[in-house]
C-alpha positions in Angstrom: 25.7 4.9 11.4 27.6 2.7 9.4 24.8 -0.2 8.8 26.1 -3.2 6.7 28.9 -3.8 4.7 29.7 -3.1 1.2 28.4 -6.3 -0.8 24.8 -7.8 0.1 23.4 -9.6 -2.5 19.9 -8.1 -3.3 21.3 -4.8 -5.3 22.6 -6.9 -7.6 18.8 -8.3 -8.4 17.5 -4.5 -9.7 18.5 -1.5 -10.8 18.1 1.6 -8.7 15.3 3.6 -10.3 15.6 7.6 -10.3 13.2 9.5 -8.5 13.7 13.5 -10.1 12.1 15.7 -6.9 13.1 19.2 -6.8 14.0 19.9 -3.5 14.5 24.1 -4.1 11.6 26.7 -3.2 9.0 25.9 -0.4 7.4 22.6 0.0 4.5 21.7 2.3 2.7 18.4 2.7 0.7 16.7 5.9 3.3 14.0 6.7 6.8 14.1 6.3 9.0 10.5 6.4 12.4 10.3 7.3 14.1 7.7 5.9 13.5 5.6 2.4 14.1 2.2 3.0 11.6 -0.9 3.2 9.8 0.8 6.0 9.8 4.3 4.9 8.4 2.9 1.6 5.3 1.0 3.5 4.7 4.2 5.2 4.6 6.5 2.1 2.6 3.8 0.6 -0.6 3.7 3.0 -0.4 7.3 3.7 -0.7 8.1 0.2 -3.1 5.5 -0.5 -5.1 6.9 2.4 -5.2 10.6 0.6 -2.3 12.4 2.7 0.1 14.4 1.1 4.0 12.6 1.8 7.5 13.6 1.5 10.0 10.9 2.0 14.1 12.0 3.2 16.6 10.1 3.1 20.1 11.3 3.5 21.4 8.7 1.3 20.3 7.2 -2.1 16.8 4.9 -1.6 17.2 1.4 -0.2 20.7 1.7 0.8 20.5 1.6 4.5 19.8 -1.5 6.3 17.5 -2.8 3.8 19.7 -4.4 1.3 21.2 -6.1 4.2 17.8 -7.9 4.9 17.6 -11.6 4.5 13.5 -10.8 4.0 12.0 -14.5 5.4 8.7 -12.7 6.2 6.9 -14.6 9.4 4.2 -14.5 11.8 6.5 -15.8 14.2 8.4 -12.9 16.7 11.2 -13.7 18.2 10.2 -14.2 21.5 7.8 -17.0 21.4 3.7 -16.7 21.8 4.4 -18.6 25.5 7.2 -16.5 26.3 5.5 -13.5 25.5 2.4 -14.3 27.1 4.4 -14.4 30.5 6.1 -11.6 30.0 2.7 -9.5 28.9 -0.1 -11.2 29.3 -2.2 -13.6 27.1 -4.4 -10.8 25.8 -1.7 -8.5 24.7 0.6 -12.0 23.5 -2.3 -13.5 21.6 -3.6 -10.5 19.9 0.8 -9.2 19.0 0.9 -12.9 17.1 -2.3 -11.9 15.3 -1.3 -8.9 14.0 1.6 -10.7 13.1 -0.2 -12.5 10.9 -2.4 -10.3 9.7 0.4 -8.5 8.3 1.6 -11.2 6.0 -2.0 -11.0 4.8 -2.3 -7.3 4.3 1.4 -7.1 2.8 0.5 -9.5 0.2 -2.7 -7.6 -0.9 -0.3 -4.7 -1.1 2.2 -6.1 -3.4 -0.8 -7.3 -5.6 -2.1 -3.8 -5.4 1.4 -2.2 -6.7 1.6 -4.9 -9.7 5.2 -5.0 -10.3 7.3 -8.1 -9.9 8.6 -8.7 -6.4 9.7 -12.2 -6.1 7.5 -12.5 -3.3 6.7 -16.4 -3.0 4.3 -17.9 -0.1 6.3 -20.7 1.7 5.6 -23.0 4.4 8.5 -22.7 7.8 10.4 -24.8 9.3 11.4 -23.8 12.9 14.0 -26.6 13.6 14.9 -28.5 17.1 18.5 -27.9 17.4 18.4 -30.3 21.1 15.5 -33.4 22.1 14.4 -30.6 25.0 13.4 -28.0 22.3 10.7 -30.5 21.1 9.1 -30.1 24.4 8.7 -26.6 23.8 8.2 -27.0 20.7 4.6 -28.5 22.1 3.3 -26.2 24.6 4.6 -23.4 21.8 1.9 -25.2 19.1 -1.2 -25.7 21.7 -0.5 -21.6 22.2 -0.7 -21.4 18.2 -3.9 -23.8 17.8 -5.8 -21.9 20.8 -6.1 -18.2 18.7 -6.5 -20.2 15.6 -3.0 -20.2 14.1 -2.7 -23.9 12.6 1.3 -25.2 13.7 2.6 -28.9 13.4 4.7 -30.8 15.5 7.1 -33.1 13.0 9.0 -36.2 14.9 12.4 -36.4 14.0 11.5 -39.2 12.0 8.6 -37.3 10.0 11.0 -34.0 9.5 13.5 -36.9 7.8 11.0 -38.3 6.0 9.3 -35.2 4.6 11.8 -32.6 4.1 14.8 -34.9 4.1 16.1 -32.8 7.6 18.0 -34.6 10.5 17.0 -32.9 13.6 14.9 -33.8 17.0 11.7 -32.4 15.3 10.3 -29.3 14.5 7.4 -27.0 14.2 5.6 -26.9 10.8 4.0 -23.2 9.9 1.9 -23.0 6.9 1.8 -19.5 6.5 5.4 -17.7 5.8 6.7 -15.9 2.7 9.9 -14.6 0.9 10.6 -11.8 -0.8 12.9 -9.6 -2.6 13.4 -6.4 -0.3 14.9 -4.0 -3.0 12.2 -4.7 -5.3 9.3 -4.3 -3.0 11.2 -0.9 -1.9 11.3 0.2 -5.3 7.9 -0.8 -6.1 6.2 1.1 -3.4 8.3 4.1 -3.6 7.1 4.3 -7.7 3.5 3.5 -6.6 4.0 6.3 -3.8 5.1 8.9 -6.0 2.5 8.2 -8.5 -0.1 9.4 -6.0 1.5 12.4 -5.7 4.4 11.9 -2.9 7.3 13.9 -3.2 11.1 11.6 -3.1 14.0 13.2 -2.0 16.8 11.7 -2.0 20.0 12.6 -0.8 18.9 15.2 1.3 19.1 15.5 4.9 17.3 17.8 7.8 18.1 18.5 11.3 15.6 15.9 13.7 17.4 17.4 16.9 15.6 20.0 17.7 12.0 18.2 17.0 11.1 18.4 21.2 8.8 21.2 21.3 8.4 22.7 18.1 5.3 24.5 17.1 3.3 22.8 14.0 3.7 22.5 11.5 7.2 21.6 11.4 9.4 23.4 9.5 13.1 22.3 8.4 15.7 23.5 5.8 16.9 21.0 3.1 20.2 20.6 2.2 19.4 21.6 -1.6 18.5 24.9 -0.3 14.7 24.5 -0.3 12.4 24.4 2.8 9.6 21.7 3.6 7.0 22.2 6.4 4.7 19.7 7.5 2.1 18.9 10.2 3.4 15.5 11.3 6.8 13.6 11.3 7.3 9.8 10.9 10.8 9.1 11.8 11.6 5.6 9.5 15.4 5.7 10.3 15.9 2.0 11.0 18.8 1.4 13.6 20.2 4.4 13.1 17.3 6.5 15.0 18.8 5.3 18.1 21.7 7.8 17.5 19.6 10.9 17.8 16.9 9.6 19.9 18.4 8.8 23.1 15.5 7.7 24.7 15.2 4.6 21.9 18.6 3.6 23.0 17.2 2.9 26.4 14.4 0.4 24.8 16.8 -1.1 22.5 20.2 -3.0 22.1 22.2 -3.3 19.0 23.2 -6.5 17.0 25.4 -7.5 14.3 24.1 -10.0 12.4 26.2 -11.6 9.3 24.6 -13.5 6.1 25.2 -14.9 2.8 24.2 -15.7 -0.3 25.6 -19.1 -2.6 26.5 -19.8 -5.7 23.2 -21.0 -7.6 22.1 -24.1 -7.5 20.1 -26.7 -10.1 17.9 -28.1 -8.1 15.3 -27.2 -5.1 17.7 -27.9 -2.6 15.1 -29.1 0.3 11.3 -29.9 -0.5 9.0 -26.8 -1.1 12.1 -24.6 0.0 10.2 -24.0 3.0 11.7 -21.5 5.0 14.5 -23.0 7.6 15.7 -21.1 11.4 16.4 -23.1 14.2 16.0 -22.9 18.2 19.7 -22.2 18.5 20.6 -18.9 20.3 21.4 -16.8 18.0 19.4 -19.3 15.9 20.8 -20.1 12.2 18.1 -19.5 9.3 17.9 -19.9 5.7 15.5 -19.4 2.4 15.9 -19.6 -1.1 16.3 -16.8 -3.6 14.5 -16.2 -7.3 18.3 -17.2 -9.0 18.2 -20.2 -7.2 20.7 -19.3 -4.5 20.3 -20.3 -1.3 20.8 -17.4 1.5 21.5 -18.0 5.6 22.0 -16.2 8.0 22.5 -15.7 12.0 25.4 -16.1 14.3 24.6 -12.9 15.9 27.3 -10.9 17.9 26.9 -7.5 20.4 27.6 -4.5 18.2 30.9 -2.8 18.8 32.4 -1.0 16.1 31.6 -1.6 12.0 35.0 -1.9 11.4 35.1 -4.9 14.4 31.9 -6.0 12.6 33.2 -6.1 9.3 36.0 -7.7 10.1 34.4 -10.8 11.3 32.7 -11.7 8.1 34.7 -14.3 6.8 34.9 -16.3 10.1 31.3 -15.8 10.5 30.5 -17.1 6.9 32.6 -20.5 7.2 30.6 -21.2 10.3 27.4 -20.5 8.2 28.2 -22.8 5.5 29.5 -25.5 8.3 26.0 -25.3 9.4 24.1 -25.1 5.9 26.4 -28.1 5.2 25.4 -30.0 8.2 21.3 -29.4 7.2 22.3 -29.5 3.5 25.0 -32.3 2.6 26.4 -31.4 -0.6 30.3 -30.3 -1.5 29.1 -28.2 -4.3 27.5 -25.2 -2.2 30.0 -22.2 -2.1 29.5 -18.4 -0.9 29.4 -15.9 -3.5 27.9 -12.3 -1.5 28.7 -12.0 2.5 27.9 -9.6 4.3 27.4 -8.4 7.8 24.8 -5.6 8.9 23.8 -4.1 12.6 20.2 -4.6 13.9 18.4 -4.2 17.1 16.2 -6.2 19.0 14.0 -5.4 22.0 13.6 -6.8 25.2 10.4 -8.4 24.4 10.8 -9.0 21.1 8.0 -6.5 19.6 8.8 -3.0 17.9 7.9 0.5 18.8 5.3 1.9 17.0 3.4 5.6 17.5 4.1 8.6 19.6 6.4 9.4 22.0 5.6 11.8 25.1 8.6 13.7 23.8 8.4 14.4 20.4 4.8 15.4 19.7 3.3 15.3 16.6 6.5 12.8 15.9 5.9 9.2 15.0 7.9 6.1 14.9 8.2 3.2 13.0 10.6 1.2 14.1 10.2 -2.5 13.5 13.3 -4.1 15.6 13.9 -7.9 15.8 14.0 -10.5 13.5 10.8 -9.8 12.0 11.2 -6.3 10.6 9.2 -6.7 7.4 6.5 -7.5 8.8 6.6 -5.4 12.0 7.1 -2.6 9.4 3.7 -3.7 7.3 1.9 -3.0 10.7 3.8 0.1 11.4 2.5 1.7 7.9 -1.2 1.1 8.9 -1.3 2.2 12.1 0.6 5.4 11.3 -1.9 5.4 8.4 -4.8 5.1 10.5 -3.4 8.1 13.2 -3.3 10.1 10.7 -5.8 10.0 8.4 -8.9 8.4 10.7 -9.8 6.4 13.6 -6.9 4.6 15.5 -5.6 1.0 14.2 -7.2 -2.1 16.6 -3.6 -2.7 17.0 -1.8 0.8 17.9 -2.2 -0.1 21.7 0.0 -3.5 21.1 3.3 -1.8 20.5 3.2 2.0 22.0 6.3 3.4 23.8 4.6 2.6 27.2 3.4 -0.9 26.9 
């Protein structure tokens, strides 16, 4: 699948590093990853932390999926909000999704202390902005949900929001715990750290995942560099594009496109604490800072057709943008200089699919869909950790196929 277009800002911030696997001869490790983006990365990362042997696919070069099209605000917050979701599942199962959520800002931050290297990621406080007077009623019951399981939340008036952040809106909901990040860095970074425990990288090399149903362990496939790699388990880390050869995903899933940018940069902090900014609209309009001192939105969110239909709606979908950023942000001086679109998917409940499916045995999937991908991916690498190399994660029941 075709997943972004050609010119997203973040490859621009790092050079692609070159990971030298051999991929001739006979290979065999425990776990075998498909797919080498941010999520693939997280995976290869705990499992190889945890002891396992790992090899990591991907048919194209490292991070170039969907992961340079990520605009990387990393929340607690899923899209579907904690009183929504408690409806739809239940207080238990709402309460304790929200608190893994947040645990997994927590444990991705140890992580990135644990690799060392220099990831541009920044703790922010969030901004989840009224867009009409009704969303501040929301807004309300939405806090009381927070404050009850211990997640501090704010309610800002309209006059407060002015007053603090110098942002003209019906209110908002302050969060004190949010972060940004650079997503090609941390990829990079993780992938190294991966290696130096022993995982194998392999790049540029693909495998056949159709015939998975039924196989007898351990798997065994034939690489495209004429070597062979068996292994005992399968994480499928494919992003968006797993839906293509997993038609049973399909079902659970619809596909997005999604369009950002990334300005010109600017001199000064262009709101206070460049807290992270996304709105109650639907598809809601968000924004964040970068290291350069860019500012980067994003949103206005369209059914996928075609890439080339996508694609072609980039520059109407970026004047809008910068209407809007112009509208939070007065100032003539603010211009676009990366826009790009990419394709997502999102869930009907907002959460991702995480584990085993009756299907595929021995197969597991990471597949952090929705607006918080990052961070559903952070919990997606310790609970696939934690199947494989000890007792299940507390949170493995949260987001199984059959929930």
């Amino acid at each position: 699948m075709n997943l972004r277009s050609a010119r997203p800002y973040w490859p621009k911030t790092s050079r692609r590093p070159s990971f030298t696997s051999v991929s001739r001869g006979k290979l065999g490790v425990d776990i075998l990853i498909v797919g080498a983006g941010i999520t693939g990365a997280l995976v290869a990362y705990e499992l190889s932390k945890a002891g396992a042997t790992v090899a990591i696919v991907d048919r194209r070069p490292i991070a170039s999926g969907s992961t340079p099209a990520s605009t990387a605000l990393l929340q607690y917050e899923i899209d579907t909000s904690l009183v929504k979701l408690s409806r739809l599942l239940g207080k238990t199962h709402a309460r304790a999704a929200y608190s893994a959520s947040r645990q997994a800002l927590r444990d991705l931050e140890r992580v990135c202390e644990e690799i060392g290297g220099d990831v541009d990621l920044v703790p922010r406080r969030s901004l989840h902005l009224a867009v009409k007077p009704k969303d501040v009623r929301v807004f309300k019951e939405e806090v009381s949900a927070r404050r009850m399981i211990g997640i501090p939340a704010t309610i800002l008036s309209r006059n407060e929001l002015a007053l603090q952040f110098g942002i003209d809106r019906p209110g908002a909901i302050l969060s004190q715990e949010a972060f940004e990040v650079n997503p090609i860095k941390l990829t990079y970074h993780l992938l190294r750290a991966a290696r130096d425990r022993g995982a194998i990288i392999l790049p540029r090399t693909t495998l056949d995942t159709s015939s998975l149903i039924g196989r007898a362990r351990p798997f065994r496939f034939k690489l495209n560099g004429g070597g062979r790699i068996s292994a005992n388990r399968v994480v499928i880390a494919t992003g968006y594009e797993t839906i293509e050869e997993f038609g049973e995903v399909s079902r659970l899933s619809e596909l997005r496109s999604t369009f950002a940018l990334a300005t010109t940069p600017v001199r000064r902090e262009p709101w206070p604490e460049s807290a992270l900014l996304w709105d109650a609209g639907d598809p809601y309009f968000y924004a964040r800072t970068t290291a350069d001192g860019r500012i980067m939105i994003g949103g206005e969110d369209e059914p996928y057709t075609t890439p080339a239909a996508r694609d072609a709606l980039i520059a109407s979908k970026s004047r809008v943008l910068m209407k809007k950023l112009r509208e939070l942000i007065p100032s003539s001086r603010l211009r676009p200089e990366f826009c790009w679109a990419g394709t997502f998917a999102q869930t009907e409940d907002g959460l991702p699919y995480i584990g085993q499916h009756r299907r595929w045995p021995g197969v597991s999937f990471a597949l952090g869909y929705g607006g918080n991908g990052i961070t559903f991916s952070v919990i997606a690498a310790k609970i696939i950790a934690a199947a494989a190399t000890g007792p299940p994660h507390a949170a493995a029941q949260l987001f199984r196929f059959n929930r």
